[in-house]
mmCIF file of the N, C-alpha and C atoms, coordinates in Angstrom:
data_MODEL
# 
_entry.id   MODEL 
# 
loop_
_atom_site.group_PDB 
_atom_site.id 
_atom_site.type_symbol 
_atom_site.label_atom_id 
_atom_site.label_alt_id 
_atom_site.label_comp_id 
_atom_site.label_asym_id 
_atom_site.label_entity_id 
_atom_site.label_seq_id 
_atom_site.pdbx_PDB_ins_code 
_atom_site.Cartn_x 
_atom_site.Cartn_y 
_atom_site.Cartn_z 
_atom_site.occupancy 
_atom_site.B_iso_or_equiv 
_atom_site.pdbx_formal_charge 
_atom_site.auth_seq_id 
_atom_site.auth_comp_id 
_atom_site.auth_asym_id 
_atom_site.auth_atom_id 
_atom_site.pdbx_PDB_model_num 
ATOM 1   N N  . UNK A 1 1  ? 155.748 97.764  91.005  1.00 0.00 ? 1  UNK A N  1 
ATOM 2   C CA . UNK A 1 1  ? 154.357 97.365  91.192  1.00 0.00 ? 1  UNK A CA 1 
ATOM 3   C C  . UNK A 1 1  ? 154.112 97.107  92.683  1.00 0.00 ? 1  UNK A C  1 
ATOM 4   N N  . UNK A 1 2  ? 153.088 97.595  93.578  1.00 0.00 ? 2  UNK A N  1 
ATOM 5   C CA . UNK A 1 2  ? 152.331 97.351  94.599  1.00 0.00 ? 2  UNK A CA 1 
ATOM 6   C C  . UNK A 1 2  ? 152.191 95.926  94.807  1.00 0.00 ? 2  UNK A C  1 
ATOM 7   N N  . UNK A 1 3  ? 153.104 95.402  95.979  1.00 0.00 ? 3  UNK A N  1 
ATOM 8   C CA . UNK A 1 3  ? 153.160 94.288  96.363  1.00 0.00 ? 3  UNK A CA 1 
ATOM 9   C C  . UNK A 1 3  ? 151.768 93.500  96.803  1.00 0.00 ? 3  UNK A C  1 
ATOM 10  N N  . UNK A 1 4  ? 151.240 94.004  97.119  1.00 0.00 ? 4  UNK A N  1 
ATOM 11  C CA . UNK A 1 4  ? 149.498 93.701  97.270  1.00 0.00 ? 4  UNK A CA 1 
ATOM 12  C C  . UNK A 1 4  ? 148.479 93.661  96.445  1.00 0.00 ? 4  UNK A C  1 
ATOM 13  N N  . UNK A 1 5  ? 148.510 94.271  95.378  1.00 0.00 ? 5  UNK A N  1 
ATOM 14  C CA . UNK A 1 5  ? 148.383 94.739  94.135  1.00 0.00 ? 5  UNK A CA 1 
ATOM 15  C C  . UNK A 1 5  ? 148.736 93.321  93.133  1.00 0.00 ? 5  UNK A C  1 
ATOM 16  N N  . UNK A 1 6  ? 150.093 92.839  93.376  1.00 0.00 ? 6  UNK A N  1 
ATOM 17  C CA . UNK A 1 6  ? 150.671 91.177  92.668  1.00 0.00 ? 6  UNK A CA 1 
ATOM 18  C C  . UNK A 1 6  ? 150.033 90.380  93.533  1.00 0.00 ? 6  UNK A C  1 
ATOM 19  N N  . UNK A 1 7  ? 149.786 90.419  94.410  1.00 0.00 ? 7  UNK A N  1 
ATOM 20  C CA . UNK A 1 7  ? 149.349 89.111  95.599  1.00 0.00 ? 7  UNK A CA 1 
ATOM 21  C C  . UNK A 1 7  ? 147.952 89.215  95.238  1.00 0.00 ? 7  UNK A C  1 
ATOM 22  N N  . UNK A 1 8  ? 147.130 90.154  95.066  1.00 0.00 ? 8  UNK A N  1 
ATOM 23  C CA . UNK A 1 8  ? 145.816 89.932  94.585  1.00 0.00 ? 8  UNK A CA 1 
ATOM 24  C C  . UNK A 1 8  ? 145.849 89.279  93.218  1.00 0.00 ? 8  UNK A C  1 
ATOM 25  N N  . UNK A 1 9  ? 146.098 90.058  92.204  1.00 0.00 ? 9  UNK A N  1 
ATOM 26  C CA . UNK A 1 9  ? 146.206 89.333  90.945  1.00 0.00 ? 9  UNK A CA 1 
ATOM 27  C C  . UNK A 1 9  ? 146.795 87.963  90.885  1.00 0.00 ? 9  UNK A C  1 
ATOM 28  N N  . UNK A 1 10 ? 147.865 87.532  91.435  1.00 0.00 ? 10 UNK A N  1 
ATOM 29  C CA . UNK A 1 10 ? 148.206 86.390  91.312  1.00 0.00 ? 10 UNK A CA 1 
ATOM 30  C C  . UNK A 1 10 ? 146.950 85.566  91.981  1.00 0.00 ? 10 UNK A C  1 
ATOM 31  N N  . UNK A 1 11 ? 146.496 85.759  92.967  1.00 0.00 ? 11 UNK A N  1 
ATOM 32  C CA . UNK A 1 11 ? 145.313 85.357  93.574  1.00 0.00 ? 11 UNK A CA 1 
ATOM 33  C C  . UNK A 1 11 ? 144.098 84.918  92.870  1.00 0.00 ? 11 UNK A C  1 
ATOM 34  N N  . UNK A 1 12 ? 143.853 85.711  91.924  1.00 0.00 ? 12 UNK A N  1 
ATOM 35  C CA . UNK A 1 12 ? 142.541 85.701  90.756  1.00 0.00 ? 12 UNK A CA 1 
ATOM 36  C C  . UNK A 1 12 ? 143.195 84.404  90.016  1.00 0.00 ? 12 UNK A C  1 
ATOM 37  N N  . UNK A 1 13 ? 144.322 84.691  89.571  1.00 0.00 ? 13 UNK A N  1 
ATOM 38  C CA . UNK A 1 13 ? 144.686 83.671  88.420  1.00 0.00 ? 13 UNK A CA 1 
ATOM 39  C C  . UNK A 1 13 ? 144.578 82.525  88.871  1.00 0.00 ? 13 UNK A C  1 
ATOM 40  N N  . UNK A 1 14 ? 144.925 82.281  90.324  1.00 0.00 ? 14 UNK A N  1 
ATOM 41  C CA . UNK A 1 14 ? 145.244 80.792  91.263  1.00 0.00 ? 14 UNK A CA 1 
ATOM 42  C C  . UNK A 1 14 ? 143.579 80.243  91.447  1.00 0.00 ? 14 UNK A C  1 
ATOM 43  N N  . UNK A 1 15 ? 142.992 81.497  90.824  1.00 0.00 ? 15 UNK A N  1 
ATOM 44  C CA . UNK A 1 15 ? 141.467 81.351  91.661  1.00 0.00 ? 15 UNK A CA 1 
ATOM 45  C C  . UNK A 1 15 ? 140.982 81.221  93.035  1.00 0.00 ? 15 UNK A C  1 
ATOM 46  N N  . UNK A 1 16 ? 141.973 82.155  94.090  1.00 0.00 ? 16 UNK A N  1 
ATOM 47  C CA . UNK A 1 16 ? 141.583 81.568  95.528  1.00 0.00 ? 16 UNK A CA 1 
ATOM 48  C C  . UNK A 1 16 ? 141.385 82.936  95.731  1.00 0.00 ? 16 UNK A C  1 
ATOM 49  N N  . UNK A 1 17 ? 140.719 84.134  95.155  1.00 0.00 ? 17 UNK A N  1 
ATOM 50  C CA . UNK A 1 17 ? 140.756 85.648  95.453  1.00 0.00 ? 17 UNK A CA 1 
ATOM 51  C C  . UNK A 1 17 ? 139.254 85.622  95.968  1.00 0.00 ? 17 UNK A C  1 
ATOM 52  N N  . UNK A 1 18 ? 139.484 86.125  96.976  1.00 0.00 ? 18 UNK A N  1 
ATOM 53  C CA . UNK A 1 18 ? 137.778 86.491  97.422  1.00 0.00 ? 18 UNK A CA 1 
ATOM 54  C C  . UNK A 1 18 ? 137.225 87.992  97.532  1.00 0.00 ? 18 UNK A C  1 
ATOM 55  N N  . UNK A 1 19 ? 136.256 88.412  97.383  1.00 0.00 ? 19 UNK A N  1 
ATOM 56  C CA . UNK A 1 19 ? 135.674 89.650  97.883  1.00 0.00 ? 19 UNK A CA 1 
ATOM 57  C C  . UNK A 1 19 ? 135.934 90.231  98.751  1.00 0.00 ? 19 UNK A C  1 
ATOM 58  N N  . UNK A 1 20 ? 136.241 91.683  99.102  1.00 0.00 ? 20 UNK A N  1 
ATOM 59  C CA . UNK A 1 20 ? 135.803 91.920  100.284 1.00 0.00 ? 20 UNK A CA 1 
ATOM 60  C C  . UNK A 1 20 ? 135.261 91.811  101.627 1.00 0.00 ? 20 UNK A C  1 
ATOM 61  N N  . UNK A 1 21 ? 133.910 91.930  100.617 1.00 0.00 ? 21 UNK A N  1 
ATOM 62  C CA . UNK A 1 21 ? 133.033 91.319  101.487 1.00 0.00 ? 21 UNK A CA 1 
ATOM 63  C C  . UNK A 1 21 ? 132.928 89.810  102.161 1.00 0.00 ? 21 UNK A C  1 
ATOM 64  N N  . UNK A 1 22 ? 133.248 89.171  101.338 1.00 0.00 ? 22 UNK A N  1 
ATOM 65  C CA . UNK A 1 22 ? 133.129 87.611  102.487 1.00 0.00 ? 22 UNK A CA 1 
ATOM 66  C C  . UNK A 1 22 ? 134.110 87.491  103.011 1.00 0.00 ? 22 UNK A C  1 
ATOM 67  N N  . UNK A 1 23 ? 135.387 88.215  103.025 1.00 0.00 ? 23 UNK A N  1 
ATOM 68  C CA . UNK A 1 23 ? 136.435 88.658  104.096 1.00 0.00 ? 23 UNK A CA 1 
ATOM 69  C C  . UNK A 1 23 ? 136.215 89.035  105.350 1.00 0.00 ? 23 UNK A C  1 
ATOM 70  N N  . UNK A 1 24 ? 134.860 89.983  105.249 1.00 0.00 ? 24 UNK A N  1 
ATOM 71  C CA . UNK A 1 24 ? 134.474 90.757  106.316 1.00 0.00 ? 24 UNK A CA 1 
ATOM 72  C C  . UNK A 1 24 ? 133.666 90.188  106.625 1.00 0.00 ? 24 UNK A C  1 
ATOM 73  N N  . UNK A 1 25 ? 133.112 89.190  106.343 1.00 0.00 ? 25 UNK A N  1 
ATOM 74  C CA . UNK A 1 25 ? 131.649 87.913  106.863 1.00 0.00 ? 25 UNK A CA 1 
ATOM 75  C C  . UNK A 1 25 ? 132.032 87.405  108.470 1.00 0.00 ? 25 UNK A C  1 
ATOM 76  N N  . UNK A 1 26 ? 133.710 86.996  108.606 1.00 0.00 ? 26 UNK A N  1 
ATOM 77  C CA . UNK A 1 26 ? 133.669 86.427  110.325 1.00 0.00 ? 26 UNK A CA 1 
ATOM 78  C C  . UNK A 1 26 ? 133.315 87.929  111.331 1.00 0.00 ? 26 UNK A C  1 
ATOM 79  N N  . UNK A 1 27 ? 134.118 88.676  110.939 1.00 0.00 ? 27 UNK A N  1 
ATOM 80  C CA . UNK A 1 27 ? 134.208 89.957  111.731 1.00 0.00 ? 27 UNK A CA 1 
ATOM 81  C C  . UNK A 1 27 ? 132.632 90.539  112.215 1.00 0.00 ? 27 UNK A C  1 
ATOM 82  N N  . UNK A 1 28 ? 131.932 90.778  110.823 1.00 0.00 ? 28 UNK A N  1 
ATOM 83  C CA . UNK A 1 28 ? 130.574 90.861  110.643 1.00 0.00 ? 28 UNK A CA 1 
ATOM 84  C C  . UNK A 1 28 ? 129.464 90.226  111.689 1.00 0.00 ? 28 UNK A C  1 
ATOM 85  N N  . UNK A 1 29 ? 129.820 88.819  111.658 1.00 0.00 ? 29 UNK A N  1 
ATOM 86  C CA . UNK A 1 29 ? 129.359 87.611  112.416 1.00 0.00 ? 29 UNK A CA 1 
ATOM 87  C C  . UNK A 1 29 ? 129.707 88.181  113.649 1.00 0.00 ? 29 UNK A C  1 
ATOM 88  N N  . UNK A 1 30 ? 130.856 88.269  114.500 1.00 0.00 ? 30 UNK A N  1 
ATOM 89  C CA . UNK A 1 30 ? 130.984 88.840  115.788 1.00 0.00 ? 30 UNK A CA 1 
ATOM 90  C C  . UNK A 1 30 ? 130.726 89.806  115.911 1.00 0.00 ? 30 UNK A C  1 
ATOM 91  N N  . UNK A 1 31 ? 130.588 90.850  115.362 1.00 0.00 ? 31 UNK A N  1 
ATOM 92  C CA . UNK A 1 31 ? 129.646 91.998  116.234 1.00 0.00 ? 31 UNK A CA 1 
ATOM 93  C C  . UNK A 1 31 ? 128.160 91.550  116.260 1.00 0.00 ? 31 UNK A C  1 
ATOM 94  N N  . UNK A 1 32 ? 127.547 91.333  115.488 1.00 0.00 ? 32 UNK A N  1 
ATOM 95  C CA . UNK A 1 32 ? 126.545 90.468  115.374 1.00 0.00 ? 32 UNK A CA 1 
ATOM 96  C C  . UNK A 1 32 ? 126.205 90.239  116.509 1.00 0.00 ? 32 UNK A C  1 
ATOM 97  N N  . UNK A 1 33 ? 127.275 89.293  116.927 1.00 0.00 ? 33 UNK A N  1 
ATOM 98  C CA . UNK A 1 33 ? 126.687 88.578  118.144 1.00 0.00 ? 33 UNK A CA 1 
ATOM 99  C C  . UNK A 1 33 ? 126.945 89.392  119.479 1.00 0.00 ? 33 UNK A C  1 
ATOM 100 N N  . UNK A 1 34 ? 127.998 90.134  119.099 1.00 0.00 ? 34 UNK A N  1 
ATOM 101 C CA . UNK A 1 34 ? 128.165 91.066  120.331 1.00 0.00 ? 34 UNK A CA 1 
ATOM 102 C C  . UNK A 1 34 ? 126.797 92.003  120.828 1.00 0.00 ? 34 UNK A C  1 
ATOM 103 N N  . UNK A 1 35 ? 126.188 91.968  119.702 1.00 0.00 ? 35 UNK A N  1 
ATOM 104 C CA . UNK A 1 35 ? 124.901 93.274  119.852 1.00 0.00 ? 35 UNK A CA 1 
ATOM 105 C C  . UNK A 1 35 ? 123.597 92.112  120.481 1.00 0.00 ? 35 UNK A C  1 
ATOM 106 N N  . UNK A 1 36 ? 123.723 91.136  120.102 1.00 0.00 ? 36 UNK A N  1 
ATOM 107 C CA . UNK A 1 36 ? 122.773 90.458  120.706 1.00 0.00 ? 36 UNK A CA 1 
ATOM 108 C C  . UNK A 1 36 ? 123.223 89.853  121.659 1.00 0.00 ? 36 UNK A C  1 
ATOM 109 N N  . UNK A 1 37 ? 124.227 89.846  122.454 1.00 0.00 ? 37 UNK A N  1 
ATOM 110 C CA . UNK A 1 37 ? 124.504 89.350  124.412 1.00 0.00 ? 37 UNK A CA 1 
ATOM 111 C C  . UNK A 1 37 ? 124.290 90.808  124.923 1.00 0.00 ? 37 UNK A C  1 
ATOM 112 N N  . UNK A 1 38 ? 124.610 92.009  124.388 1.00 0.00 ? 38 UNK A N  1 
ATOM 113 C CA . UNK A 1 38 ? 124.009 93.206  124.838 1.00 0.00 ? 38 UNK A CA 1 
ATOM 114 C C  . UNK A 1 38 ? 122.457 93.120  125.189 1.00 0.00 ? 38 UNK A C  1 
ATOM 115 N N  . UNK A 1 39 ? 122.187 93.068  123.561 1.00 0.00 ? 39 UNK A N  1 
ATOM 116 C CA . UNK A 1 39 ? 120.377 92.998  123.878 1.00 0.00 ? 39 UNK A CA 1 
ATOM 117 C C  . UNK A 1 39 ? 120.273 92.167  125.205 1.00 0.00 ? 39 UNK A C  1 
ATOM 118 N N  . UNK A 1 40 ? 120.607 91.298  125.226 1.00 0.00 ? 40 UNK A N  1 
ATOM 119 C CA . UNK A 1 40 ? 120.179 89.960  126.138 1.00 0.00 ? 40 UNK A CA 1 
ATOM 120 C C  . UNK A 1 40 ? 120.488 90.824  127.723 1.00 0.00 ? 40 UNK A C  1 
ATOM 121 N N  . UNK A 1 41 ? 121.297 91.584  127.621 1.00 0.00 ? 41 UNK A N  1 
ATOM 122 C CA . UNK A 1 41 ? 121.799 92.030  129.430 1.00 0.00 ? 41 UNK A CA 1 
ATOM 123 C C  . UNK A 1 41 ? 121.421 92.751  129.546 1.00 0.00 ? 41 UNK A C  1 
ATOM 124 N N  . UNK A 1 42 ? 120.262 93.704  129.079 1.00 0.00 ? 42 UNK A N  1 
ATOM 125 C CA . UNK A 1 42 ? 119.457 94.887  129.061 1.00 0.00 ? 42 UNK A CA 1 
ATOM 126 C C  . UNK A 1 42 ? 117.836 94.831  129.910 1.00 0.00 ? 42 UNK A C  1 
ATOM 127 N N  . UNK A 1 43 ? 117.205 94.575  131.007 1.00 0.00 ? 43 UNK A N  1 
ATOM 128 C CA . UNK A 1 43 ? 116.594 94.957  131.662 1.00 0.00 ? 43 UNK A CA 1 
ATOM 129 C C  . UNK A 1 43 ? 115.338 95.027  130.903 1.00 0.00 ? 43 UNK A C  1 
ATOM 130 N N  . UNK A 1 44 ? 114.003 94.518  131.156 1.00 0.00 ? 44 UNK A N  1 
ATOM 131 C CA . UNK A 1 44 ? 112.962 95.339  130.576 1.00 0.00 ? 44 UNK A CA 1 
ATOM 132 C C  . UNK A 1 44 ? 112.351 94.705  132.271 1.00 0.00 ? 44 UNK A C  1 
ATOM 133 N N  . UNK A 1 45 ? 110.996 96.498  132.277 1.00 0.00 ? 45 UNK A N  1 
ATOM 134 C CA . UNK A 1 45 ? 110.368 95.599  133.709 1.00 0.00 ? 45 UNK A CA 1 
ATOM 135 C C  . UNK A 1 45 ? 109.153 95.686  133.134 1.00 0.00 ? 45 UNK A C  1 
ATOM 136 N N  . UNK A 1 46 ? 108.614 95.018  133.824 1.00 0.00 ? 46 UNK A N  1 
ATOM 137 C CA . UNK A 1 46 ? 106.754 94.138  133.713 1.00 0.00 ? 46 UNK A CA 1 
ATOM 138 C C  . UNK A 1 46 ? 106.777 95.856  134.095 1.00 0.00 ? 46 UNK A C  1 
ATOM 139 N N  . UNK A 1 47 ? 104.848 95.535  133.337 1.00 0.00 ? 47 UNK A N  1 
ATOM 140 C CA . UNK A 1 47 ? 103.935 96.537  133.652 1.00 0.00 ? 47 UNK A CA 1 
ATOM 141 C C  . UNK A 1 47 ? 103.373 96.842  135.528 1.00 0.00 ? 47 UNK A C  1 
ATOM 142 N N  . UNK A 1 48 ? 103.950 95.498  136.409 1.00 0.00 ? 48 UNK A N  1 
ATOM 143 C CA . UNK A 1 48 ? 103.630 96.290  137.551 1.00 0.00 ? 48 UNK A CA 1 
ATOM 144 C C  . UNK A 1 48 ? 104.901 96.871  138.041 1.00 0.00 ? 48 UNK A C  1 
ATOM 145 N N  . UNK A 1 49 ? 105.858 96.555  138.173 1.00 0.00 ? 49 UNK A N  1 
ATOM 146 C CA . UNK A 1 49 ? 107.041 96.902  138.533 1.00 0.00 ? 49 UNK A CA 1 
ATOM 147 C C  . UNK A 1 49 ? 107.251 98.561  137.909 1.00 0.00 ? 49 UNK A C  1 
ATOM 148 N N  . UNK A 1 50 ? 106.396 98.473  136.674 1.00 0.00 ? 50 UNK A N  1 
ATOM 149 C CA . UNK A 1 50 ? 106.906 100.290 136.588 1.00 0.00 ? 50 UNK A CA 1 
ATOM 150 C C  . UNK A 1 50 ? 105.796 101.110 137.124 1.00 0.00 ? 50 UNK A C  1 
ATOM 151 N N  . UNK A 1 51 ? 104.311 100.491 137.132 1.00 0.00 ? 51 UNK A N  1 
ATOM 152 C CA . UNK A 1 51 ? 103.669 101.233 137.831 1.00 0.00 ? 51 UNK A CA 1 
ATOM 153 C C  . UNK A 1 51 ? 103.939 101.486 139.384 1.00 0.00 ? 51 UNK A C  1 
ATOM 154 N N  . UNK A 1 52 ? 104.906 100.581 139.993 1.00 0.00 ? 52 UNK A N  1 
ATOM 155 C CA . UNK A 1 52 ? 105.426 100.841 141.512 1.00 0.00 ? 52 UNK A CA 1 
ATOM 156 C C  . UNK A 1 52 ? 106.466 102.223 141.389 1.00 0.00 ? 52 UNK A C  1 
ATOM 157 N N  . UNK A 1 53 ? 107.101 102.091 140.411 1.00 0.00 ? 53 UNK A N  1 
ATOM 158 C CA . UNK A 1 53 ? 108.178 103.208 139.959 1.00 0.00 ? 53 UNK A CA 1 
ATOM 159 C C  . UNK A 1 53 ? 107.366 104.566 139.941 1.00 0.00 ? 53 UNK A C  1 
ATOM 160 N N  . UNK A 1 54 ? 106.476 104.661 139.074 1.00 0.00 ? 54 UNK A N  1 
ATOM 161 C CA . UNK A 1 54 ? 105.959 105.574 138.983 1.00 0.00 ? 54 UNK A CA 1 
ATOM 162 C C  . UNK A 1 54 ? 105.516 106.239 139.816 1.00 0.00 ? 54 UNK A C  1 
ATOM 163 N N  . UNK A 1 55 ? 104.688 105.745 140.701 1.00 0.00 ? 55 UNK A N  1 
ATOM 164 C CA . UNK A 1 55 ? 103.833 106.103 142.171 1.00 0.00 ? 55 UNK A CA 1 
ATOM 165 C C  . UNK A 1 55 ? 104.780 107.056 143.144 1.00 0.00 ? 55 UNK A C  1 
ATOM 166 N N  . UNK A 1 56 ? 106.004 105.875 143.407 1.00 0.00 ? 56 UNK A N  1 
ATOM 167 C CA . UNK A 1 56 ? 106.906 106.549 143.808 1.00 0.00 ? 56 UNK A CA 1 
ATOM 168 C C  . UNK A 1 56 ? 107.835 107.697 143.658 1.00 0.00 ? 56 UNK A C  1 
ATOM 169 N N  . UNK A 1 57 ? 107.916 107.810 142.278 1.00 0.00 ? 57 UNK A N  1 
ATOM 170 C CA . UNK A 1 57 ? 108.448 108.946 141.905 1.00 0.00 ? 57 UNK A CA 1 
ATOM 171 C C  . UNK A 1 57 ? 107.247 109.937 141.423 1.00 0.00 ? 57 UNK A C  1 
ATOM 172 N N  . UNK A 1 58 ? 106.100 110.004 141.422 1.00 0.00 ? 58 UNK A N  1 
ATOM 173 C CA . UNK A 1 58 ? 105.020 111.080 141.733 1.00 0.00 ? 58 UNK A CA 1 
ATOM 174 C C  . UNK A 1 58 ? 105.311 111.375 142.959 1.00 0.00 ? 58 UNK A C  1 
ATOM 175 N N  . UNK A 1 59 ? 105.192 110.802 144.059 1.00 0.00 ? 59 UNK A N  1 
ATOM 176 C CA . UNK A 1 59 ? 105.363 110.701 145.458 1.00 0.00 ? 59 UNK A CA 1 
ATOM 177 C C  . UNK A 1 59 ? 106.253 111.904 146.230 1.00 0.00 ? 59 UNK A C  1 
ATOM 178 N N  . UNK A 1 60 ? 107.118 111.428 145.270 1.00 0.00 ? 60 UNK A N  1 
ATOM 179 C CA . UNK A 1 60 ? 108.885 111.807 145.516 1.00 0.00 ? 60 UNK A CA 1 
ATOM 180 C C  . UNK A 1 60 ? 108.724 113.359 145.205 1.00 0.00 ? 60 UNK A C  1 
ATOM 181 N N  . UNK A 1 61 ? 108.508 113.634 143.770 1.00 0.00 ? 61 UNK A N  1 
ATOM 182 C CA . UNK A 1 61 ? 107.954 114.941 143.438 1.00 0.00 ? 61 UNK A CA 1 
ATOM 183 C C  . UNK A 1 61 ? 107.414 115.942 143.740 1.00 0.00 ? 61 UNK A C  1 
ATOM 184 N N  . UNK A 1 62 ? 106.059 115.161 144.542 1.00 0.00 ? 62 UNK A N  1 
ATOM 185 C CA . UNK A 1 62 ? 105.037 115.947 144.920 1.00 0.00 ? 62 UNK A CA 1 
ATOM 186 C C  . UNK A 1 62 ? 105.801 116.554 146.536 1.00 0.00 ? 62 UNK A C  1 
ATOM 187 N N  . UNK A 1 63 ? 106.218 115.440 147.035 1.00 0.00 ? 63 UNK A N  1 
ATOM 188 C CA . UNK A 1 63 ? 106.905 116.059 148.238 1.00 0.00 ? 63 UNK A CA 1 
ATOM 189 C C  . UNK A 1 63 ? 108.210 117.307 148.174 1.00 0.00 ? 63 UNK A C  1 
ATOM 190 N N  . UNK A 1 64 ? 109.027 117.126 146.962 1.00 0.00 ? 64 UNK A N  1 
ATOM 191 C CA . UNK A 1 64 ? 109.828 118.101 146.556 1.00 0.00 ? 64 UNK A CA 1 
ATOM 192 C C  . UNK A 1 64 ? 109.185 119.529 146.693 1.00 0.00 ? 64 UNK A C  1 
ATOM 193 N N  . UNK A 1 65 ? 108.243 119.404 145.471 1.00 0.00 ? 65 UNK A N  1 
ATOM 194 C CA . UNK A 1 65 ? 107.155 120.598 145.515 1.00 0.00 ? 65 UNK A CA 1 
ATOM 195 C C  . UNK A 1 65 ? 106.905 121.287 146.186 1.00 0.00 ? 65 UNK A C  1 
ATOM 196 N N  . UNK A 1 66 ? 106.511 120.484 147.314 1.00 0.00 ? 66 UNK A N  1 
ATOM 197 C CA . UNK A 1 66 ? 106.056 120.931 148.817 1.00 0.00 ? 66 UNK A CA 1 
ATOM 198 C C  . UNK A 1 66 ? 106.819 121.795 149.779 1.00 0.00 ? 66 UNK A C  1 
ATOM 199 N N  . UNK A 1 67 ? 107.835 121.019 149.720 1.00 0.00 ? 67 UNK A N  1 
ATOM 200 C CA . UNK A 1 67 ? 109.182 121.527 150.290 1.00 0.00 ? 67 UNK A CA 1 
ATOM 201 C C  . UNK A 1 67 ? 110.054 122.768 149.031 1.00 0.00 ? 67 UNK A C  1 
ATOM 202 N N  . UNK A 1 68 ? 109.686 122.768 148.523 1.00 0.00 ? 68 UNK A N  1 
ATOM 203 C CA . UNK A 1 68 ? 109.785 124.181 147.988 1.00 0.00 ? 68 UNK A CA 1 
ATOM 204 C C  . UNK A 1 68 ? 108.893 125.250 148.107 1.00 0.00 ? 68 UNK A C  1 
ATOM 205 N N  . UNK A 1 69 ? 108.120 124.835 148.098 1.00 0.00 ? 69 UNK A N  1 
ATOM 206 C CA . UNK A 1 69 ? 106.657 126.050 148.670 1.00 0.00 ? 69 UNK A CA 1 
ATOM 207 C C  . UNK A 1 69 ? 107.106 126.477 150.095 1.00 0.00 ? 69 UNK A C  1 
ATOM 208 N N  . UNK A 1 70 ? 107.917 125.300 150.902 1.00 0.00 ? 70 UNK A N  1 
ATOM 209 C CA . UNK A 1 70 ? 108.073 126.064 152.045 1.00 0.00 ? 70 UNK A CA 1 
ATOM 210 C C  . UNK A 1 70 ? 109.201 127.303 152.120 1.00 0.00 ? 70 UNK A C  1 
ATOM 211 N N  . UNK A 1 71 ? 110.614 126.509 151.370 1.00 0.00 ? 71 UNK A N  1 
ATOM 212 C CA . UNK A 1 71 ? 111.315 127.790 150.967 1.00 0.00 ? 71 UNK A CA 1 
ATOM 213 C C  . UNK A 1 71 ? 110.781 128.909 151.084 1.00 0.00 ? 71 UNK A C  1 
ATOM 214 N N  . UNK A 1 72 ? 109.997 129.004 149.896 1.00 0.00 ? 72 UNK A N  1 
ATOM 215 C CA . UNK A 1 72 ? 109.983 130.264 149.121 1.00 0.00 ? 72 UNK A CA 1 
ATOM 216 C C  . UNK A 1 72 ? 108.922 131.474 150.535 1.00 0.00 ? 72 UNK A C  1 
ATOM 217 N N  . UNK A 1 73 ? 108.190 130.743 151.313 1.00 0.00 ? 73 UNK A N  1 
ATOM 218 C CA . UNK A 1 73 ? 107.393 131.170 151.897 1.00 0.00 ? 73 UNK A CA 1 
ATOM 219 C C  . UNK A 1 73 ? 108.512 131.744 153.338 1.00 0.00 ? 73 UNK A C  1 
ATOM 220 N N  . UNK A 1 74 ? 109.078 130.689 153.647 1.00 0.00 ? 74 UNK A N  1 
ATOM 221 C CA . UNK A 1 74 ? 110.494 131.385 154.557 1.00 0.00 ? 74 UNK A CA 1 
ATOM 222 C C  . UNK A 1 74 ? 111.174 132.618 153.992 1.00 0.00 ? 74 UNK A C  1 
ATOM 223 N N  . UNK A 1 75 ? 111.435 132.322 153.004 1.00 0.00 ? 75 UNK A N  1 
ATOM 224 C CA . UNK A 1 75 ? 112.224 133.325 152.213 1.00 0.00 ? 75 UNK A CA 1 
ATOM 225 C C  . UNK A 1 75 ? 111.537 134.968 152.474 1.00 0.00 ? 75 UNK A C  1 
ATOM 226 N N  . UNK A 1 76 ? 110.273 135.087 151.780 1.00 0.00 ? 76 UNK A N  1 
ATOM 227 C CA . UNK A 1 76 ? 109.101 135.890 151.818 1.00 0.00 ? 76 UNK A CA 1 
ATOM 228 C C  . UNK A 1 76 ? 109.223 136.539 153.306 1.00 0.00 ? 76 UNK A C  1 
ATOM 229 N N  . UNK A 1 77 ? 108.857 135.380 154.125 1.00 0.00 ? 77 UNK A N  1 
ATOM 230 C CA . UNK A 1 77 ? 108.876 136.103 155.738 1.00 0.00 ? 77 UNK A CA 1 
ATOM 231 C C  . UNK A 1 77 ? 110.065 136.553 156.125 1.00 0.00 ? 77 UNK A C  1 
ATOM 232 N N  . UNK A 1 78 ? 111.525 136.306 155.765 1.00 0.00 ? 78 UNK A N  1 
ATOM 233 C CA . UNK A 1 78 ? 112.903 136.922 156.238 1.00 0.00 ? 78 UNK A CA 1 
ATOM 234 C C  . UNK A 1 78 ? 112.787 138.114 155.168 1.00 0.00 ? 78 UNK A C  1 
ATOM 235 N N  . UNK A 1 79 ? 112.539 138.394 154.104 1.00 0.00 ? 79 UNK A N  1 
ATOM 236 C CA . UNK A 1 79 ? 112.519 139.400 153.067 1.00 0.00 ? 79 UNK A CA 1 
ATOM 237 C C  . UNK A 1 79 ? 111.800 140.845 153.802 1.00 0.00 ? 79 UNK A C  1 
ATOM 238 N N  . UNK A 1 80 ? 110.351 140.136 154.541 1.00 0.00 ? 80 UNK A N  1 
ATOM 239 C CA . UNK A 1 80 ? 109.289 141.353 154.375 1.00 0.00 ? 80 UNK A CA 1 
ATOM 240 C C  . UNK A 1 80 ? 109.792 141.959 155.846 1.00 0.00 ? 80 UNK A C  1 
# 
């Protein structure tokens, strides 16, 4: 017989056998809490702080853009 298998059953009879599940209740409990000091170290920004973001990275973009138009226009004049 499965030595674990007697240790449970004897367990029932002693009446000290528990579930699974409330086995897994401390473990349960710490991730738990692990997911909420995560939440907690996670960043959110105010509505002006991202509209500064934004501006800037339109900004940023638009100048990229630009500077690719010049490329392509160099390019064009060494080509023709």
């Amino acid at each position: 017989m499965n030595s674990s298998f007697a240790d449970t059953q004897l367990a029932r009879q002693q009446g000290r056998w528990e579930p699974p599940s409330s086995r897994m209740e401390p473990a349960r409990h710490a991730l738990v809490r692990i997911f909420q000091q995560v939440q907690t170290r996670t960043r959110t920004m105010s509505a002006e702080v991202r509209k500064a973001v934004s501006a800037r990275m339109k900004r940023y973009w638009a100048e990229r853009r630009r500077g690719e138009g010049e490329v392509r226009a160099m390019r064009t004049l060494s080509e023709g």
